[in-house]
TORPA-4810 file (N, C-alpha, C, O; in nm, 3 decimals):
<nodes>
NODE_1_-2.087_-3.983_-8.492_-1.961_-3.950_-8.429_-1.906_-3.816_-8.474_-1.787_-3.783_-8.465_X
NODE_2_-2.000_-3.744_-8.520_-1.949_-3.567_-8.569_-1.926_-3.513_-8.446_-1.833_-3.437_-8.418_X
NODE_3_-2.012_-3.551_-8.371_-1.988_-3.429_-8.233_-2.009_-3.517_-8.112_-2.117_-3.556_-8.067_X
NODE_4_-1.858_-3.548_-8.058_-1.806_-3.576_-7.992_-1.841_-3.508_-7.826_-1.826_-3.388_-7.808_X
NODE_5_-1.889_-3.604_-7.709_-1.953_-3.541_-7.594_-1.833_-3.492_-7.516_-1.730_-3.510_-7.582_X
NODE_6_-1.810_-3.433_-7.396_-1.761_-3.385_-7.350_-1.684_-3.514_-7.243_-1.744_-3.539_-7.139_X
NODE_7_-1.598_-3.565_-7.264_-1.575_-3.659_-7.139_-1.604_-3.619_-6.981_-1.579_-3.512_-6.926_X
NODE_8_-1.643_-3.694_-6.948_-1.705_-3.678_-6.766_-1.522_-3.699_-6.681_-1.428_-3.772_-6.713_X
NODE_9_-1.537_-3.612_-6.584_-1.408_-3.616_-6.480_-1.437_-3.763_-6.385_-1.534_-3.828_-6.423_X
NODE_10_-1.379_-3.804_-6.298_-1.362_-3.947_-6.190_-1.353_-3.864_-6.101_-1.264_-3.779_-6.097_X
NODE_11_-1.487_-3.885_-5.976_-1.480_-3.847_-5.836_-1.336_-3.835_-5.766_-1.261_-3.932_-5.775_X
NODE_12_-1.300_-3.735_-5.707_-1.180_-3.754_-5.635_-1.191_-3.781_-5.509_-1.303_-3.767_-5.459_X
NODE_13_-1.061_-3.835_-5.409_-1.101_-3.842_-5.258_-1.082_-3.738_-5.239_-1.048_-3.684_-5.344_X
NODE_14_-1.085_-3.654_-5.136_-1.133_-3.511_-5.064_-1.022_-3.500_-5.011_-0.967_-3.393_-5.039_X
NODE_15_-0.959_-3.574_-4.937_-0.807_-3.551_-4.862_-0.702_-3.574_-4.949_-0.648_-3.474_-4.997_X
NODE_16_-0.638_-3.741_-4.998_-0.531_-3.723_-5.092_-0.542_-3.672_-5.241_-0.451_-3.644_-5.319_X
NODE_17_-0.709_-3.667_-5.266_-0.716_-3.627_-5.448_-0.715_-3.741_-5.556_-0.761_-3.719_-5.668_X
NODE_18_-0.674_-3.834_-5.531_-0.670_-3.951_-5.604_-0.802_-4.000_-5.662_-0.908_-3.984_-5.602_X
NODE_19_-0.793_-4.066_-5.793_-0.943_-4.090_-5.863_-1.002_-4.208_-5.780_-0.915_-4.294_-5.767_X
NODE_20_-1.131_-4.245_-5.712_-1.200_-4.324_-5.626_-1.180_-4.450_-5.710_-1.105_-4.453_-5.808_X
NODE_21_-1.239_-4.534_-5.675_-1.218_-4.643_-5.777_-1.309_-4.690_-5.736_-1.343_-4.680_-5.618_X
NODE_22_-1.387_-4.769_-5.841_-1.533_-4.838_-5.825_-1.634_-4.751_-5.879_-1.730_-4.815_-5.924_X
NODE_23_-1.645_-4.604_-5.890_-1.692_-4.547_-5.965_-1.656_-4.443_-6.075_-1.557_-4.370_-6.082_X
NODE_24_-1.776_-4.459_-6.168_-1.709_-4.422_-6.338_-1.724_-4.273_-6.293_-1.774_-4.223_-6.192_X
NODE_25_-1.657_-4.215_-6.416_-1.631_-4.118_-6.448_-1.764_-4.074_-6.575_-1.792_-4.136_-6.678_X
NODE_26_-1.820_-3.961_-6.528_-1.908_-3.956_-6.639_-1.965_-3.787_-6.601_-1.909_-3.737_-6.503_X
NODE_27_-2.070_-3.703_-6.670_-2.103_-3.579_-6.664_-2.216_-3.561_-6.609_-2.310_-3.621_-6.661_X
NODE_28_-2.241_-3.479_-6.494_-2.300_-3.434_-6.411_-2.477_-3.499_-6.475_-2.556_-3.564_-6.406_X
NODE_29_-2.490_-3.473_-6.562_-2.634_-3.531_-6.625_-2.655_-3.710_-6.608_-2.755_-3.774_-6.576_X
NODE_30_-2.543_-3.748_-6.638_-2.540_-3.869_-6.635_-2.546_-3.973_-6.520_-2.589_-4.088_-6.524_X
NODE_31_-2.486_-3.895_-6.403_-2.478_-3.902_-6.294_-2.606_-3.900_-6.195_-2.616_-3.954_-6.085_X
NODE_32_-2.723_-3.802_-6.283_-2.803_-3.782_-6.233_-2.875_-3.868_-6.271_-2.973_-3.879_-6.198_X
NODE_33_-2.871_-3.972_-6.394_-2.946_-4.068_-6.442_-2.953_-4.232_-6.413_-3.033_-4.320_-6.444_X
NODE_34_-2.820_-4.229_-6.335_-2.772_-4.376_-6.292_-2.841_-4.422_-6.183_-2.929_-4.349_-6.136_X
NODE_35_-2.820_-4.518_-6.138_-2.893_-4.583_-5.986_-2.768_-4.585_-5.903_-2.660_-4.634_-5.935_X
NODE_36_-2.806_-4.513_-5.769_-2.753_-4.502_-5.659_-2.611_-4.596_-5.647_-2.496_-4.555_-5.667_X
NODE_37_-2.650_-4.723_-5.612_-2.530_-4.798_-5.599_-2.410_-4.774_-5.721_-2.292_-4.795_-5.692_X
NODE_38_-2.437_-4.745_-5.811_-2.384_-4.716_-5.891_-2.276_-4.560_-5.895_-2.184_-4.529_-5.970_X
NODE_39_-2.332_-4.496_-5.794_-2.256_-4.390_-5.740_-2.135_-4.385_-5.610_-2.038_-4.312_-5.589_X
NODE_40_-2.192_-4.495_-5.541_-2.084_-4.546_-5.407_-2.017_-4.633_-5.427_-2.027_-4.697_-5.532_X
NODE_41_-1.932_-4.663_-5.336_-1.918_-4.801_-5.272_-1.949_-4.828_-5.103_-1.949_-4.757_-5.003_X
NODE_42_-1.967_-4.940_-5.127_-2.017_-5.002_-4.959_-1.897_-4.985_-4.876_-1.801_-5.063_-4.877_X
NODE_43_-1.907_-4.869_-4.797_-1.777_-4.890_-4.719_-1.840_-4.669_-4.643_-1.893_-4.564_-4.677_X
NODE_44_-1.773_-4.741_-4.528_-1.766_-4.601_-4.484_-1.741_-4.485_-4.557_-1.658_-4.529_-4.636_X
NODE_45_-1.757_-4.362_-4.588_-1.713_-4.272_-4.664_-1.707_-4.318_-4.796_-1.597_-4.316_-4.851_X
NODE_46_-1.816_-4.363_-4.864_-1.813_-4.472_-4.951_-1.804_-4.389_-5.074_-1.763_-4.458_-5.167_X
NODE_47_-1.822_-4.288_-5.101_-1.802_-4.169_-5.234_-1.772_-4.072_-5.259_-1.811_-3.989_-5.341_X
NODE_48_-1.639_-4.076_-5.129_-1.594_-3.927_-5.090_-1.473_-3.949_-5.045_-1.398_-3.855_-5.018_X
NODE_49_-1.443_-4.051_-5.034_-1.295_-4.043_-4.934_-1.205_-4.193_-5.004_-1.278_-4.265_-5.072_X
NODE_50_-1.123_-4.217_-4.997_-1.083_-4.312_-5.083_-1.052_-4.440_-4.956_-1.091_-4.416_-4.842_X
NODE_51_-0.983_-4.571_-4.987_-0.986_-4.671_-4.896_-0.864_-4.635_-4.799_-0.864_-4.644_-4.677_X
NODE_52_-0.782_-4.600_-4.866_-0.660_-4.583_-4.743_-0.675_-4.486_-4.691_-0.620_-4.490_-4.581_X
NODE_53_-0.757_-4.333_-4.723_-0.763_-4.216_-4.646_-0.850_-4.266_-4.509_-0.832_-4.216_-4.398_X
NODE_54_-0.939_-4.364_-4.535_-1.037_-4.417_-4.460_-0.952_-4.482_-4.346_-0.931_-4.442_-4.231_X
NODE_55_-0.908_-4.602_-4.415_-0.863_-4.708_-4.303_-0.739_-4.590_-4.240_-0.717_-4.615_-4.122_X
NODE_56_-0.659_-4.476_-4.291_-0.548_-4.406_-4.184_-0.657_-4.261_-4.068_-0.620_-4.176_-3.987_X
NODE_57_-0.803_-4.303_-4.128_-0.888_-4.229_-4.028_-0.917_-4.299_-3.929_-0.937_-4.241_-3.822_X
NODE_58_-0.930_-4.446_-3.937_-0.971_-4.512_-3.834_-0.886_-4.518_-3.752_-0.912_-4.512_-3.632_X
NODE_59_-0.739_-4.533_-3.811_-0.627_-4.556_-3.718_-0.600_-4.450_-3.655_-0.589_-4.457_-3.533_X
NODE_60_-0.592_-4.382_-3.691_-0.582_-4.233_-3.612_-0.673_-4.221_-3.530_-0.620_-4.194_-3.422_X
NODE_61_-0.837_-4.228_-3.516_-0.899_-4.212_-3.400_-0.878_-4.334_-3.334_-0.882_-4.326_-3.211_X
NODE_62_-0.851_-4.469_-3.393_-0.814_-4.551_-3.231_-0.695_-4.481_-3.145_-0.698_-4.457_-3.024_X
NODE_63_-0.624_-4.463_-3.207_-0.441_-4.402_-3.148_-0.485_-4.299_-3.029_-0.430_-4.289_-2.919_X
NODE_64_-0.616_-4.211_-3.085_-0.641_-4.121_-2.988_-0.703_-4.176_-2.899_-0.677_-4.138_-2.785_X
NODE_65_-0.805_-4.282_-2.919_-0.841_-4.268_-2.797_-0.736_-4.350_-2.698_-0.741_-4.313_-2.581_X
NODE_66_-0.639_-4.461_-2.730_-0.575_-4.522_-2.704_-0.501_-4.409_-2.557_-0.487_-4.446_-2.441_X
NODE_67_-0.478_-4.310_-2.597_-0.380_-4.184_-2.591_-0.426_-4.135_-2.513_-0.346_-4.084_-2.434_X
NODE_68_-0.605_-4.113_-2.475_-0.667_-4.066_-2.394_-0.671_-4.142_-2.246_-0.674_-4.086_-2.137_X
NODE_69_-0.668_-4.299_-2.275_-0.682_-4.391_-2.175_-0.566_-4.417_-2.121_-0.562_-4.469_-2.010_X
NODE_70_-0.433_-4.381_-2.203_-0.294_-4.428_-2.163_-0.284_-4.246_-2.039_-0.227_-4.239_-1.930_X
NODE_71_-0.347_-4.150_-2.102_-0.336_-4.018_-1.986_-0.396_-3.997_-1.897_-0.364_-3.912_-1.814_X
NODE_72_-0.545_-4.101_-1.886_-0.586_-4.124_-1.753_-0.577_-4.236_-1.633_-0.629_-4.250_-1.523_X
NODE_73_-0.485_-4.305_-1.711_-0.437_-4.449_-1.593_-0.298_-4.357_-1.556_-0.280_-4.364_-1.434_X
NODE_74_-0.198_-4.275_-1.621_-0.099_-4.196_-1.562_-0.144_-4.091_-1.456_-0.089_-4.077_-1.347_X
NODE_75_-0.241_-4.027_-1.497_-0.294_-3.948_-1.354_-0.341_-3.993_-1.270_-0.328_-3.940_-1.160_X
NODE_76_-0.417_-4.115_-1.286_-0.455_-4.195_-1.186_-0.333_-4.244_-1.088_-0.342_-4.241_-0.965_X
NODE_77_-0.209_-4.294_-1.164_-0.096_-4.380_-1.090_-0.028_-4.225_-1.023_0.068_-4.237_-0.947_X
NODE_78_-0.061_-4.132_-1.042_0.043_-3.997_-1.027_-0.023_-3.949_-0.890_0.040_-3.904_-0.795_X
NODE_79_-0.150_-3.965_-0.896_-0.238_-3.909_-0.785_-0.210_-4.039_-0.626_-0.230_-4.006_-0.509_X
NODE_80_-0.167_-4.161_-0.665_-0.197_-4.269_-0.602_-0.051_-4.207_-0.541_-0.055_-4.153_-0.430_X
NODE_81_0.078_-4.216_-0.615_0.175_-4.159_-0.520_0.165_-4.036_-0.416_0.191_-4.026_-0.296_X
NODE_82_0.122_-3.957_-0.505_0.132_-3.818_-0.396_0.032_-3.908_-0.263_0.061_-3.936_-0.146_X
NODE_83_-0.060_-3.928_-0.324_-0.185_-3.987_-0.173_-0.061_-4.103_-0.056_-0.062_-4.122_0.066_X
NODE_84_0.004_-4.140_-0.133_0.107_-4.238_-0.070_0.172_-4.209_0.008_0.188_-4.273_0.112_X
NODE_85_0.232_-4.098_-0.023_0.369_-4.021_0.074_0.339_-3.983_0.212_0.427_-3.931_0.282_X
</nodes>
């Protein structure tokens, strides 16, 4: 215990910055020595993005497309009037 290693940093998520959870914190060597699962978690964006950045990505692309389908039943109903008159 004379010479003390360098503590390893905790993966951050990429969008809010927050430490991932489920995986350790340890130094680039060490990292390179572990087994795979041991680097992720099972989940979409599984070692890069954290759980709530994830689940407010999903929600956000349903909303869009939601958004896309709510602007083509309006042009559709918009076109049906003018054809009406």
């Amino acid at each position: 215990y004379l010479h003390l290693k360098k503590k390893g940093t905790a993966p951050k998520c990429g969008d809010c910055g927050s430490k991932l959870a489920g995986i350790p914190a340890l130094r680039p060597r060490e990292y390179s020595q572990i087994s795979r699962p041991k680097k992720t978690v099972q989940r979409a964006y599984g070692g890069s993005r954290c759980a709530n950045c994830v689940k407010d990505r999903v929600v956000r692309a349903f909303l869009i497309e939601e958004q896309k389908i709510v602007k083509k039943v309006m042009k559709e109903q918009e076109k049906k009037q003018k054809g009406g008159r």
